[in-house]
Backbone as CSV, one residue per row, in Angstrom:
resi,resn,N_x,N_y,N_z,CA_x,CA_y,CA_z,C_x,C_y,C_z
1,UNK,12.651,58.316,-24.452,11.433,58.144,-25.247,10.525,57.080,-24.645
2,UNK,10.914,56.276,-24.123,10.111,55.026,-23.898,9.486,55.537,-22.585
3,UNK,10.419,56.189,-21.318,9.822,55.891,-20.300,8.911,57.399,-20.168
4,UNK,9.216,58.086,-21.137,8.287,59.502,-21.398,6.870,58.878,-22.018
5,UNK,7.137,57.824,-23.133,5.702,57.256,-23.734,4.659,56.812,-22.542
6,UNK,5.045,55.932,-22.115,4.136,54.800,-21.087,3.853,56.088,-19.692
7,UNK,4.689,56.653,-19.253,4.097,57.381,-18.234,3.523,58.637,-18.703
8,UNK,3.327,59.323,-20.256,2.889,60.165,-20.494,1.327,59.323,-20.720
9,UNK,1.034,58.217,-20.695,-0.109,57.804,-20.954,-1.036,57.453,-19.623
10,UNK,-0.013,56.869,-18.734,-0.707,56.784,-17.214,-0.667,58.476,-17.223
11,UNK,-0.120,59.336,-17.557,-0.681,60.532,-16.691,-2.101,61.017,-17.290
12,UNK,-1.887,60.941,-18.466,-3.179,61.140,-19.429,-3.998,60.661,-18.602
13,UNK,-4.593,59.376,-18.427,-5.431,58.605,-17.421,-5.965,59.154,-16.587
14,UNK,-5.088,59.622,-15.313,-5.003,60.257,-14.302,-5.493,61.249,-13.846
15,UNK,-5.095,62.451,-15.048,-5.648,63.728,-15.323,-7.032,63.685,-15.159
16,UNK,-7.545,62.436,-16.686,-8.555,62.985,-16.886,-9.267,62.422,-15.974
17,UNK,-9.539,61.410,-15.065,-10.052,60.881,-14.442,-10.403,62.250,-13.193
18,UNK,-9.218,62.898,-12.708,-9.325,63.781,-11.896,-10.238,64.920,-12.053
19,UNK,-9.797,65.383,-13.402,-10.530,66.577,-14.015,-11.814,66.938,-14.725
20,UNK,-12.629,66.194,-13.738,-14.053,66.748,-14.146,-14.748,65.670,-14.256
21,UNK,-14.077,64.268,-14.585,-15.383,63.228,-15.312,-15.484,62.721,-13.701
22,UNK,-17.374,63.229,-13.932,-17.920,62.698,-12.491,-18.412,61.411,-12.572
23,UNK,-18.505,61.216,-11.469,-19.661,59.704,-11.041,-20.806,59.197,-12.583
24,UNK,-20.409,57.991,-12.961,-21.368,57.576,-13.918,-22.804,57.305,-13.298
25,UNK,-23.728,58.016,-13.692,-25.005,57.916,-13.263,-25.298,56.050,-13.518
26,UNK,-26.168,55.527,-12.598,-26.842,54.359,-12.311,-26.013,53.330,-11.977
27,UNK,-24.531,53.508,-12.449,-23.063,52.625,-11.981,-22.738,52.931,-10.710
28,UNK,-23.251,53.543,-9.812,-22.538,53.627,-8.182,-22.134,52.713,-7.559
29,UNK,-23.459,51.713,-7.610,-23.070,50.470,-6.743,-22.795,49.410,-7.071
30,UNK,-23.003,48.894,-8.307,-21.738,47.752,-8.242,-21.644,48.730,-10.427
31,UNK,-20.498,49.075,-10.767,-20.003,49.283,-11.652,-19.009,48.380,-12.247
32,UNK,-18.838,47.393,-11.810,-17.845,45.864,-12.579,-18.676,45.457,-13.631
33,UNK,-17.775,45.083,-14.685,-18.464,44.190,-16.219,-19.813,43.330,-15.483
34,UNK,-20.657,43.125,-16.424,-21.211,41.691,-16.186,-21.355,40.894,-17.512
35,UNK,-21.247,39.883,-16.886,-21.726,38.715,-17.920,-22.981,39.120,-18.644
36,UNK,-22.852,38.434,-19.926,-24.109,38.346,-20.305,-24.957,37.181,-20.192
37,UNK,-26.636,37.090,-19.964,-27.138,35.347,-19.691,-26.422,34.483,-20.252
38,UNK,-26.578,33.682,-19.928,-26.052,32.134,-20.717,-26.871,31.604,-22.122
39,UNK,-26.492,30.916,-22.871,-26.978,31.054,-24.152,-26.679,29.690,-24.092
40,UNK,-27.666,28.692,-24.079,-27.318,27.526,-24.772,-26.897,27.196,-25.823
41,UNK,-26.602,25.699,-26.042,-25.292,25.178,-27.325,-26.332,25.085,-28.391
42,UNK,-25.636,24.692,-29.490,-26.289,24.252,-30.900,-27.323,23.565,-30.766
43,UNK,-28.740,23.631,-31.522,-29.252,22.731,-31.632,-29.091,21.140,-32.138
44,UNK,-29.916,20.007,-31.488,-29.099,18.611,-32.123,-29.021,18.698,-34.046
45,UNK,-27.839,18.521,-34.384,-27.790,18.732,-35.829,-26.921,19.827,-36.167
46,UNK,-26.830,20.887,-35.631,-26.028,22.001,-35.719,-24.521,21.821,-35.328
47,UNK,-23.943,22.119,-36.441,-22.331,21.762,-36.350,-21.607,22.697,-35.322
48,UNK,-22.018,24.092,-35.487,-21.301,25.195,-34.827,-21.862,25.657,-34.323
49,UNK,-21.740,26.549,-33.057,-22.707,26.837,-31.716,-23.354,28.231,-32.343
50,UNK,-24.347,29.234,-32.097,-24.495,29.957,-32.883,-23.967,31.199,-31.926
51,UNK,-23.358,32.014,-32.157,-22.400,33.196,-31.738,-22.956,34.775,-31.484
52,UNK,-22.893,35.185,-30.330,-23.772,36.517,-30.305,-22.904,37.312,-31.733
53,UNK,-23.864,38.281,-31.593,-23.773,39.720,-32.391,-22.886,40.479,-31.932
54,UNK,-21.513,40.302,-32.506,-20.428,41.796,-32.244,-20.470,42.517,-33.796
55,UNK,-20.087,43.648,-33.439,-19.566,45.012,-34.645,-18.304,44.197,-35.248
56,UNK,-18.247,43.953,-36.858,-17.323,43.615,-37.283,-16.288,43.664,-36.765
57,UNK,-14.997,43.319,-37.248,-13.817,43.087,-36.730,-13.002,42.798,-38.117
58,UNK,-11.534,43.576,-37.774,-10.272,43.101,-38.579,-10.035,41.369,-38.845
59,UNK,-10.103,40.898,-40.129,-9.459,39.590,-39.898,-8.611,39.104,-39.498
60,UNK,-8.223,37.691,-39.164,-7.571,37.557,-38.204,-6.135,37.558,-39.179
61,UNK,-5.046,38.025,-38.301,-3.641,37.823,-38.948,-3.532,39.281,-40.034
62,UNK,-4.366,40.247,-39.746,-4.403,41.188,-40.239,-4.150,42.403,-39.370
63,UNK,-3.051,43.218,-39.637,-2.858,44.444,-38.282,-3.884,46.156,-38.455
64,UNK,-4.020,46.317,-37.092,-4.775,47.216,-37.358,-4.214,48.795,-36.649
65,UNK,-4.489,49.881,-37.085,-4.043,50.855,-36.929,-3.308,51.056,-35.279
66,UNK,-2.547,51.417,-34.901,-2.193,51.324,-32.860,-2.711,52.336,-32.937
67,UNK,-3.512,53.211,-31.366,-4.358,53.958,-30.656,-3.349,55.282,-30.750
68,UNK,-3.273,56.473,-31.075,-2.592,57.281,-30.666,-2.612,58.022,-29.634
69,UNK,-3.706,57.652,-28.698,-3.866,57.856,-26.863,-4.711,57.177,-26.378
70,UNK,-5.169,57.154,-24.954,-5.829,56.194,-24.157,-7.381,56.459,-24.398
71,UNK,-8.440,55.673,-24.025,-9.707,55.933,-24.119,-9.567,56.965,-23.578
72,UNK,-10.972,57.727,-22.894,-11.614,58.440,-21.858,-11.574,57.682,-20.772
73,UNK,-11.232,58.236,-20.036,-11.545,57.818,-17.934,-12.664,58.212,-17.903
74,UNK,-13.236,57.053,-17.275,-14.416,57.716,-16.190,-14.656,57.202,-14.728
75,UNK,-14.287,58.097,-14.281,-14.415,58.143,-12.809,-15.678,57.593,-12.462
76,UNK,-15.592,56.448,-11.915,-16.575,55.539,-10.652,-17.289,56.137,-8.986
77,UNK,-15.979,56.153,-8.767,-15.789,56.037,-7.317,-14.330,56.576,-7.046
78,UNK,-14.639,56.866,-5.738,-13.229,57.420,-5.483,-11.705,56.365,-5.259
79,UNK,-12.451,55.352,-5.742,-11.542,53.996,-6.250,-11.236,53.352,-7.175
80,UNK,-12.702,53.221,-8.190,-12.985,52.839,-9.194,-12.409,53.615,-10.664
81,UNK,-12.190,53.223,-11.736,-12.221,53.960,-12.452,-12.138,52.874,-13.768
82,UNK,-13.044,53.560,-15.323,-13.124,52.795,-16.271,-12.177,53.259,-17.704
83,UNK,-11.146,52.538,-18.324,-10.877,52.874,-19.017,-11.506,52.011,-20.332
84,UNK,-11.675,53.097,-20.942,-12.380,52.366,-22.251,-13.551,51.381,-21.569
85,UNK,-13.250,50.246,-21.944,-13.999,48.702,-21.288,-13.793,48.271,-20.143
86,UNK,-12.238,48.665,-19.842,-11.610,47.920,-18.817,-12.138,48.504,-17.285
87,UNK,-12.422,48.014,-16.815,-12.497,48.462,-15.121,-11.474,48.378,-13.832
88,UNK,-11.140,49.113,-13.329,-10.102,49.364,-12.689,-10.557,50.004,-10.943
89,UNK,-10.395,48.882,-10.135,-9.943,48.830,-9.130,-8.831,49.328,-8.179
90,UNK,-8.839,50.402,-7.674,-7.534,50.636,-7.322,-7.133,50.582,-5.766
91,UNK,-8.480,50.440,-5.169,-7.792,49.819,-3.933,-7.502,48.416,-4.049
92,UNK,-8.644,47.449,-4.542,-8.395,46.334,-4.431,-6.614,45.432,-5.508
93,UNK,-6.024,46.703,-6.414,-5.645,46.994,-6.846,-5.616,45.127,-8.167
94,UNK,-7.004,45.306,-8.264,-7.253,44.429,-9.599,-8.006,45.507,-11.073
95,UNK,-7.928,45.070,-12.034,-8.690,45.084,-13.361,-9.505,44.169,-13.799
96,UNK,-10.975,44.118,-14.571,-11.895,43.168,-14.903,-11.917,43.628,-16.687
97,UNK,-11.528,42.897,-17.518,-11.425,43.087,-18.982,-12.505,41.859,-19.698
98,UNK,-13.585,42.697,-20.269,-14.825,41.926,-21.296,-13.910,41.469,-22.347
99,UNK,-13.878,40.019,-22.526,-13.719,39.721,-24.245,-14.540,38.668,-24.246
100,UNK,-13.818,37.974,-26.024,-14.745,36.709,-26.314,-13.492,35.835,-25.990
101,UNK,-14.206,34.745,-26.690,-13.228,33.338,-26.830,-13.087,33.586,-28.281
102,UNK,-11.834,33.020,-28.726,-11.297,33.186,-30.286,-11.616,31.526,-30.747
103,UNK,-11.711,31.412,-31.933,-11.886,30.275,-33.024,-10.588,29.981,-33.199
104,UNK,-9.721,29.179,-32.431,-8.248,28.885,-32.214,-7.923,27.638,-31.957
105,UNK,-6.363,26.883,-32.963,-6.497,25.718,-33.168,-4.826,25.733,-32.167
106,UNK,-4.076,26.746,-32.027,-3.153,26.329,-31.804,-2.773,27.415,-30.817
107,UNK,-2.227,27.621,-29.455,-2.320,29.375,-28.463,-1.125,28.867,-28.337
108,UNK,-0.319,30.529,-28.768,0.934,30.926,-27.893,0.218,31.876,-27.239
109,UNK,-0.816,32.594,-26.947,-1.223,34.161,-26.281,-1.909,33.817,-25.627
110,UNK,-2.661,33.933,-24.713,-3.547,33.619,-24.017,-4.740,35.205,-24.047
111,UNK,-4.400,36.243,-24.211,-5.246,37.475,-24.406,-4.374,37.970,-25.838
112,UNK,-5.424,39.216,-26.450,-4.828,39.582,-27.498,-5.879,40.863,-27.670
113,UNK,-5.505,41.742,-28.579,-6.029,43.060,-28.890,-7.168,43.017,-29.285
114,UNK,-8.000,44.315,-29.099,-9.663,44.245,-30.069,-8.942,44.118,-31.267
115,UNK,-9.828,43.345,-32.543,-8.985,42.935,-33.527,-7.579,42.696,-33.643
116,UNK,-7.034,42.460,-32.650,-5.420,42.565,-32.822,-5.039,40.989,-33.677
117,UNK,-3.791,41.442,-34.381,-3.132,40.897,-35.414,-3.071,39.029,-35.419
118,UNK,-2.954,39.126,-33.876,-2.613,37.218,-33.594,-3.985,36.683,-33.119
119,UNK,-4.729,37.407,-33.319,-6.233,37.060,-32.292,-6.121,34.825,-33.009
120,UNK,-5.500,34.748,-34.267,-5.249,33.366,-34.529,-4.802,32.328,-33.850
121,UNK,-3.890,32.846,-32.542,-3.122,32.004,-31.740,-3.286,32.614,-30.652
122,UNK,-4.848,33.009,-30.221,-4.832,33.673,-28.410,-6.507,32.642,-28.135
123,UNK,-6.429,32.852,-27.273,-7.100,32.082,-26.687,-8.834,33.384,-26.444
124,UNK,-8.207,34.295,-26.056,-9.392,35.496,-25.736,-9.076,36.719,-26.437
125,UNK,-9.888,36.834,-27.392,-10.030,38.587,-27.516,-10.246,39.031,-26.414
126,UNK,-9.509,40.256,-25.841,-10.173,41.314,-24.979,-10.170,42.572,-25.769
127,UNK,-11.610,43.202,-25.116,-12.029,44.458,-25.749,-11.426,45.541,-25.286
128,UNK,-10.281,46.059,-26.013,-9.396,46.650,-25.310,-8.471,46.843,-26.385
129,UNK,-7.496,48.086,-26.463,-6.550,48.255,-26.983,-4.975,48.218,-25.773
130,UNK,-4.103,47.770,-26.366,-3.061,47.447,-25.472,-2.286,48.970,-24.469
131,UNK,-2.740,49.787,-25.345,-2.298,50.615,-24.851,-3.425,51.032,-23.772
132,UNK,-4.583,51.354,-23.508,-5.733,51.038,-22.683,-5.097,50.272,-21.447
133,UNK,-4.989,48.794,-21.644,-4.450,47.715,-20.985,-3.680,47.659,-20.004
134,UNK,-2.168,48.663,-20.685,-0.749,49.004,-20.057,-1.240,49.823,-19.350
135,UNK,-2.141,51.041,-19.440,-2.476,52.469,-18.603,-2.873,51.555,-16.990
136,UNK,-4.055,50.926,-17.235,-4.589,49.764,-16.095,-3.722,48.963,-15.251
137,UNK,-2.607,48.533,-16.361,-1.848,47.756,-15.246,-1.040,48.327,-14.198
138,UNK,-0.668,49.797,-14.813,0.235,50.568,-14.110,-0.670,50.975,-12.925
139,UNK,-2.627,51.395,-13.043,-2.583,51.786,-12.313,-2.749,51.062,-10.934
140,UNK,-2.681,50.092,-11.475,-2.970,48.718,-10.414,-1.968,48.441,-9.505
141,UNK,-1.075,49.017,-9.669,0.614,49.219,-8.850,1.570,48.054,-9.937
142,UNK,1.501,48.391,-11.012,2.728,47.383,-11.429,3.434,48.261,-12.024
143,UNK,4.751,47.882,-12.270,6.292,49.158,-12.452,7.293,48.080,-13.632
144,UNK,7.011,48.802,-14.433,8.178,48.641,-15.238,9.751,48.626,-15.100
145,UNK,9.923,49.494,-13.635,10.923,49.640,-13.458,11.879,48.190,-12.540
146,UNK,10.697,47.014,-12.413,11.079,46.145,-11.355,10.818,44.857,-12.277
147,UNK,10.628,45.501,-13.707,11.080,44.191,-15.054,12.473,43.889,-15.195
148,UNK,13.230,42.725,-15.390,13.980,41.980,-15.946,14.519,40.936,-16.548
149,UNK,15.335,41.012,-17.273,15.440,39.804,-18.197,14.565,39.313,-19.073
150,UNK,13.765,40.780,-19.847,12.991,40.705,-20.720,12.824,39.659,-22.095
151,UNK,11.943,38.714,-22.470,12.370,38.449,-23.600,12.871,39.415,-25.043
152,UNK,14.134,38.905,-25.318,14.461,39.447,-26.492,14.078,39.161,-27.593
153,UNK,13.678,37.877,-28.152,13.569,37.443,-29.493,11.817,36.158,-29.197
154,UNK,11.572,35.804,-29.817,10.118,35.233,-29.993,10.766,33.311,-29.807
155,UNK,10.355,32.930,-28.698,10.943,31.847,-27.892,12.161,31.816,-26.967
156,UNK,12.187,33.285,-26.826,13.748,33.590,-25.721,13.780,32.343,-24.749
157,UNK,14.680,31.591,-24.452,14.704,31.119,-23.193,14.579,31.905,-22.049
158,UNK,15.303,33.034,-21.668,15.301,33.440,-20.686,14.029,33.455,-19.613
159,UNK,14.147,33.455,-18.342,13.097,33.686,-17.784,12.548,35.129,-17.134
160,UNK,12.044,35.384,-17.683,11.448,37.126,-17.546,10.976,37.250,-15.726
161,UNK,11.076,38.238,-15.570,11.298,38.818,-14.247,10.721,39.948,-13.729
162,UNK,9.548,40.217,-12.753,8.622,41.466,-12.770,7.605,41.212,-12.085
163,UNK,7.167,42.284,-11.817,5.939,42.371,-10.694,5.123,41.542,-11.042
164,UNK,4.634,40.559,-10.080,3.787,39.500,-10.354,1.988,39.607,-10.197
165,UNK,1.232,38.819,-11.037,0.061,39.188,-10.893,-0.547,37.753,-10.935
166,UNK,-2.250,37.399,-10.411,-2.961,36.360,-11.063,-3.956,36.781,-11.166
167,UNK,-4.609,35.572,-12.537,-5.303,36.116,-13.411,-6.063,34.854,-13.485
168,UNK,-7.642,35.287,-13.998,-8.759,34.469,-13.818,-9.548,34.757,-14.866
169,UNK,-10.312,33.610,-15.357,-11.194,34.047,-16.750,-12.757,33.595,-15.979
170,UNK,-14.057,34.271,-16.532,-15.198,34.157,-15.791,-15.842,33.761,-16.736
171,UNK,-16.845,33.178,-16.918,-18.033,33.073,-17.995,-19.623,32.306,-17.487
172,UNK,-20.813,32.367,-18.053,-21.884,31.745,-17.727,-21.592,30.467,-18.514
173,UNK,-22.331,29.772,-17.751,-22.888,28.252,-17.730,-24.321,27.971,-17.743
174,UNK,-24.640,26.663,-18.031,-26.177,26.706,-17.882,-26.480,26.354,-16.288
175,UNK,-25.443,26.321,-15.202,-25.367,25.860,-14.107,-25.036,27.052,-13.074
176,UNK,-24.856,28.674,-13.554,-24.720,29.950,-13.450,-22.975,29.719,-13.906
177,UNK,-22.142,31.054,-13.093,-21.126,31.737,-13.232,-19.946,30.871,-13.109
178,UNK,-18.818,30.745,-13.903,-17.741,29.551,-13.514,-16.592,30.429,-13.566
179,UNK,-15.539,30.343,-12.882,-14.247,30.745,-12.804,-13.411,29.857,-12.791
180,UNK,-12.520,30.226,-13.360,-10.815,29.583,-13.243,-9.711,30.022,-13.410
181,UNK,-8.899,29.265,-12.743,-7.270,29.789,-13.144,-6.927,30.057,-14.715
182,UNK,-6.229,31.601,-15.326,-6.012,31.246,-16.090,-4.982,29.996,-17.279
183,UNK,-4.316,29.565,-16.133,-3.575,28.214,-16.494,-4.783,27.130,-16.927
184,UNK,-5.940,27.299,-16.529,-6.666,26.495,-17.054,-7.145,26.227,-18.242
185,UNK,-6.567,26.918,-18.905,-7.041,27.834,-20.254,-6.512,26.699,-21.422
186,UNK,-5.385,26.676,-20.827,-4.125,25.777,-21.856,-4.109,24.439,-21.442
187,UNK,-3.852,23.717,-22.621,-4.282,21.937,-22.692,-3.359,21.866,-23.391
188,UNK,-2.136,20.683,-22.911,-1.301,19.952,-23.386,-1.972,19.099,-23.917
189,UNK,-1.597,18.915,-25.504,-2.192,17.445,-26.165,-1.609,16.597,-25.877
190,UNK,-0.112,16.635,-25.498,1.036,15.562,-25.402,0.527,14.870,-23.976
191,UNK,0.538,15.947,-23.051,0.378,14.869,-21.949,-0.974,14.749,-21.361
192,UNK,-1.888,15.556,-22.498,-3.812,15.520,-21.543,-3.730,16.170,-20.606
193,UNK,-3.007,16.976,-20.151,-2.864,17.604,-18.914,-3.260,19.687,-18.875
194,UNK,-3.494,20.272,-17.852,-3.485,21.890,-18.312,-2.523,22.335,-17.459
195,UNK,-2.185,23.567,-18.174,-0.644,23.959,-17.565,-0.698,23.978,-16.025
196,UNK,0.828,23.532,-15.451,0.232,23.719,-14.059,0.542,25.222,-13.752
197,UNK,0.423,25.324,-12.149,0.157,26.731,-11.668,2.048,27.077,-11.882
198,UNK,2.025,28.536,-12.013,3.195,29.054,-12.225,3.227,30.497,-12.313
199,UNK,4.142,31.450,-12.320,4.223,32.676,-12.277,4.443,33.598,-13.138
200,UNK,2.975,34.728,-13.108,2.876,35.489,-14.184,3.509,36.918,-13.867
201,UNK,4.363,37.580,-14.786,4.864,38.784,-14.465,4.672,39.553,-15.577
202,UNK,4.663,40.854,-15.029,4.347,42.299,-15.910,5.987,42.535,-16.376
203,UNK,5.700,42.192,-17.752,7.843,42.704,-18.671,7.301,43.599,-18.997
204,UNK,6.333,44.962,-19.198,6.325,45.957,-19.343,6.280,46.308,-20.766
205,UNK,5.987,47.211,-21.364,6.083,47.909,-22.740,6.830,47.599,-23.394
206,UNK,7.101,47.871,-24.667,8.157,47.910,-25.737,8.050,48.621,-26.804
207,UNK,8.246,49.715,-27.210,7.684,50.458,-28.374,8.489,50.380,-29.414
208,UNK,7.960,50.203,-30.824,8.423,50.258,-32.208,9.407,51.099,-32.358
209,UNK,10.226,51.168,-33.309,11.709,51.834,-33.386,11.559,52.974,-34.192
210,UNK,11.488,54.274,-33.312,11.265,55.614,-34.002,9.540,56.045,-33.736
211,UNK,9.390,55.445,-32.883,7.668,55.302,-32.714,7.432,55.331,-31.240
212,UNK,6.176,55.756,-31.227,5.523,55.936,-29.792,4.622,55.052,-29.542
213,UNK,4.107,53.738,-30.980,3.401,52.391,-30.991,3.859,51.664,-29.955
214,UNK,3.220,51.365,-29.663,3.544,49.895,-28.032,3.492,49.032,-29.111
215,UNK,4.787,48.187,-29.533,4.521,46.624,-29.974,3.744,45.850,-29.797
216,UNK,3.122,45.993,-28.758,1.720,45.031,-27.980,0.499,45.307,-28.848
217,UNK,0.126,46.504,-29.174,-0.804,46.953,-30.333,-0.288,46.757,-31.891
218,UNK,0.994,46.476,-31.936,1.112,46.794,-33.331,1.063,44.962,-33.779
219,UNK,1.390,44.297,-32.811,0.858,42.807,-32.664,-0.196,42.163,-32.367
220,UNK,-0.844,43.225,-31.749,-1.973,42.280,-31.061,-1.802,41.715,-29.917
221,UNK,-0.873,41.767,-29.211,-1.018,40.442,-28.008,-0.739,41.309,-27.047
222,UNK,-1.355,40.720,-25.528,-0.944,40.700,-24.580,-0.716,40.227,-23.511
223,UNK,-0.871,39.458,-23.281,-0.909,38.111,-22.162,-0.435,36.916,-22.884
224,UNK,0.965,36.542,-22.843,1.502,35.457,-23.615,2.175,34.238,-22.369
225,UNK,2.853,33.239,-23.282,3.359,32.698,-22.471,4.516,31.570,-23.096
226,UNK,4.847,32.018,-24.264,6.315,31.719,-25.258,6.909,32.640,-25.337
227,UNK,7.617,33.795,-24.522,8.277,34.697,-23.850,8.378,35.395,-25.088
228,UNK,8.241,36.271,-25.559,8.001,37.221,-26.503,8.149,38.713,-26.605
229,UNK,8.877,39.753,-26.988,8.534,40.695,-26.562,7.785,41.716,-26.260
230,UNK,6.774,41.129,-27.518,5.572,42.315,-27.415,4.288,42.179,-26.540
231,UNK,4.755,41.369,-25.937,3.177,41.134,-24.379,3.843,41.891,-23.528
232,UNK,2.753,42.191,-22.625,2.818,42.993,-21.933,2.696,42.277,-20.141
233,UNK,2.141,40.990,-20.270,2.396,40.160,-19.523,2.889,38.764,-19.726
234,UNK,3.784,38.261,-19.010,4.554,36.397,-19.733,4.098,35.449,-18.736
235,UNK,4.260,34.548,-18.612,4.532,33.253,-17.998,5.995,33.442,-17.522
236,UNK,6.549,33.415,-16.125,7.971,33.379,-15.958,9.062,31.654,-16.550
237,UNK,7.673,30.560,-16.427,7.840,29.883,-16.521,8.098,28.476,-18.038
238,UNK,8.629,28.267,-18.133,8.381,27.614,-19.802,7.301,26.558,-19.649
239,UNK,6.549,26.794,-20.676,5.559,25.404,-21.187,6.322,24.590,-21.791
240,UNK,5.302,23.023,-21.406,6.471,22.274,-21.802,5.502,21.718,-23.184
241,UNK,6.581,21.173,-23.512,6.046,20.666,-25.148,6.287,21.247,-25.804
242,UNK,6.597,20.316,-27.452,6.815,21.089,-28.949,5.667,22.085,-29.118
243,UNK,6.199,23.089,-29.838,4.731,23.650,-30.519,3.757,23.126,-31.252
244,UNK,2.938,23.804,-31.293,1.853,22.968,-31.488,0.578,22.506,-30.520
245,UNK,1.600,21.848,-29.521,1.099,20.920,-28.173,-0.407,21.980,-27.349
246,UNK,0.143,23.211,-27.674,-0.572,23.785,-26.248,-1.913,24.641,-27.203
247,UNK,-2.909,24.259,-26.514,-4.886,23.890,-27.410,-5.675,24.780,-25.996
248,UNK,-6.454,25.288,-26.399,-7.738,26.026,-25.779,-8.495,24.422,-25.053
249,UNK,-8.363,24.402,-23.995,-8.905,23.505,-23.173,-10.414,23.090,-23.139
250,UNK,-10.262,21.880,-23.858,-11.893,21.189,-24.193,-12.632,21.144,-23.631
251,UNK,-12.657,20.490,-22.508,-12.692,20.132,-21.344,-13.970,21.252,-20.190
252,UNK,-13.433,22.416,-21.012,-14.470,23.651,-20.401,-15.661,24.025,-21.554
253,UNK,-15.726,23.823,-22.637,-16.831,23.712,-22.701,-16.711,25.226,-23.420
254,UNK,-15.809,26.040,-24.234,-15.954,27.723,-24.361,-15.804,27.687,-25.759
255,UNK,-17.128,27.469,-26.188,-17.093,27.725,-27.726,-16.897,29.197,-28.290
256,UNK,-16.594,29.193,-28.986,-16.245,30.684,-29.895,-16.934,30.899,-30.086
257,UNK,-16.634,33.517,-29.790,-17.844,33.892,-29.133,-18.404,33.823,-27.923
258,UNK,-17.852,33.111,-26.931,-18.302,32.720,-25.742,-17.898,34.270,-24.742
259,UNK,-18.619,35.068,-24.557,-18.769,35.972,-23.400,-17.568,36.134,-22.497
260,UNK,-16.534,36.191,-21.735,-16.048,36.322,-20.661,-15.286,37.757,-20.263
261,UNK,-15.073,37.095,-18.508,-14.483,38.399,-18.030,-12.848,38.138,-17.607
262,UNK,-12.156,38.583,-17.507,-10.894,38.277,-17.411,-10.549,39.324,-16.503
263,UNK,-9.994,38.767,-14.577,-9.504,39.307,-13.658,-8.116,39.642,-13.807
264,UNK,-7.459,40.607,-13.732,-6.104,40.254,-13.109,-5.900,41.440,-11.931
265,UNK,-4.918,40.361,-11.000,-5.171,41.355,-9.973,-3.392,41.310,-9.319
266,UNK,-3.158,42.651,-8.898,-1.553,42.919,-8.636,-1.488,42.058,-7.520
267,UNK,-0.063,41.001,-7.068,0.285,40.897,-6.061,0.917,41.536,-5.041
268,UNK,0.922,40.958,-3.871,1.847,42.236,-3.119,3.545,41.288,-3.352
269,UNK,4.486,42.505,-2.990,5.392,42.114,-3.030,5.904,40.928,-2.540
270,UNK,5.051,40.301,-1.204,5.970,38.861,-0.910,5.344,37.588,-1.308
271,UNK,4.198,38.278,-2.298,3.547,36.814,-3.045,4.315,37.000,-4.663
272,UNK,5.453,37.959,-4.798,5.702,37.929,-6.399,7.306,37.130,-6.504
């Protein structure tokens, strides 16, 4: 059941991408997300920054229905290809995913579902359903089959094991375009410090019991890093500090609502 779910969905992908959906008119030459301008901060006096215009959304800590198949493909290029939001690279064998920044006091997640359930403790909405997400990563060359030592329970010690990737968050400035590591993301209160560099791996799917739901949707999350089972990507590495400790990094300046793009891109085998 499981390994019929996840590859009946990359084939879905595949298909349709193949079968008929042509070239998006005026996207030929560069078809990657873009930013939107930069939007200056609050006026002096204004407590809270003022926040573009999205289409409602599920509250937070509230679950929302899982996808019962993948967006539509649409074929780019004979490389390119878009699922749903997500953009997909397949020579360069990266993905570029639009979200916001979340109104978050405390991150175990670092990404999380359109409306998905924990968007409370992630650092970025991405516009995206997880199952969307998983189709992308696979097609990016990552294999489930080269996961191990999955987390079992929600703070597993273990250290999870799997095709490795890095990952980058983008956004405007009033100074243009800024990038960073996503380790930059996370701020130790204990020691003032942001996580250092360390290794991110694909633990692959997990679906609900008697179900074809990816846990990742039926949670919300996907990009974690308190080893968990329902992400779809971990931290191999433990953060250090009590809970609590680890805060959306001040320091950058990404008020909620804040625009970004989020890279991740497959390694080759002798960088994983």
């Amino acid at each position: 059941m499981k390994h019929w779910s996840w590859r009946s969905a990359v084939s879905c992908a595949v298909v349709s991408a193949a079968a008929g959906v042509v070239l998006v008119a005026g996207q030929a030459n560069d078809p990657r997300p873009k930013l939107p301008p930069f939007v200056a901060g609050p006026p002096p006096g204004m407590k809270n920054p003022p926040r573009p215009v999205t289409p409602p959304k599920a509250p937070s800590g509230v679950r929302t229905p899982p996808p019962s198949a993948p967006s539509r493909v649409e074929k780019l290029s004979e490389s390119t290809l878009r699922i749903g939001a997500i953009y997909v690279d397949l020579a360069k064998k990266e993905m570029v995913v639009p979200g916001t920044i979340n109104d978050v006091m405390v991150l175990e997640f670092l990404l999380n579902t359109k409306s998905g359930y924990k968007s409370y403790e992630s650092a970025i909405e991405a516009d995206c359903t997880a199952l969307d997400f998983n189709v992308a990563l696979v097609l990016i060359g990552l294999d489930e089959e080269r996961s191990s030592a999955r987390p079992r329970f929600h703070f597993d010690p273990v250290t999870p094991q799997g095709d490795g990737v890095e990952m980058s968050v983008a956004w405007r400035t009033a100074a243009g375009e800024r990038r960073v590591k996503i380790e930059e993301l996370i701020y130790n209160e204990g020691n003032k410090q942001t996580l250092p560099a360390g290794h991110w791996v694909y633990t692959g799917p997990r679906f609900m019991p008697n179900s074809k739901a990816l846990m990742a949707d039926v949670d919300g999350v996907l990009v974690g890093f308190v080893h968990t089972p329902a992400t779809l990507i971990e931290r191999a590495e433990a953060v250090p500090g009590p809970y609590g400790n680890a805060k959306l990094n001040p320091t950058l300046g990404l008020n909620p609502g804040t625009p970004v793009l989020v890279t991740i891109k497959a390694l080759p085998p002798a960088a994983r």
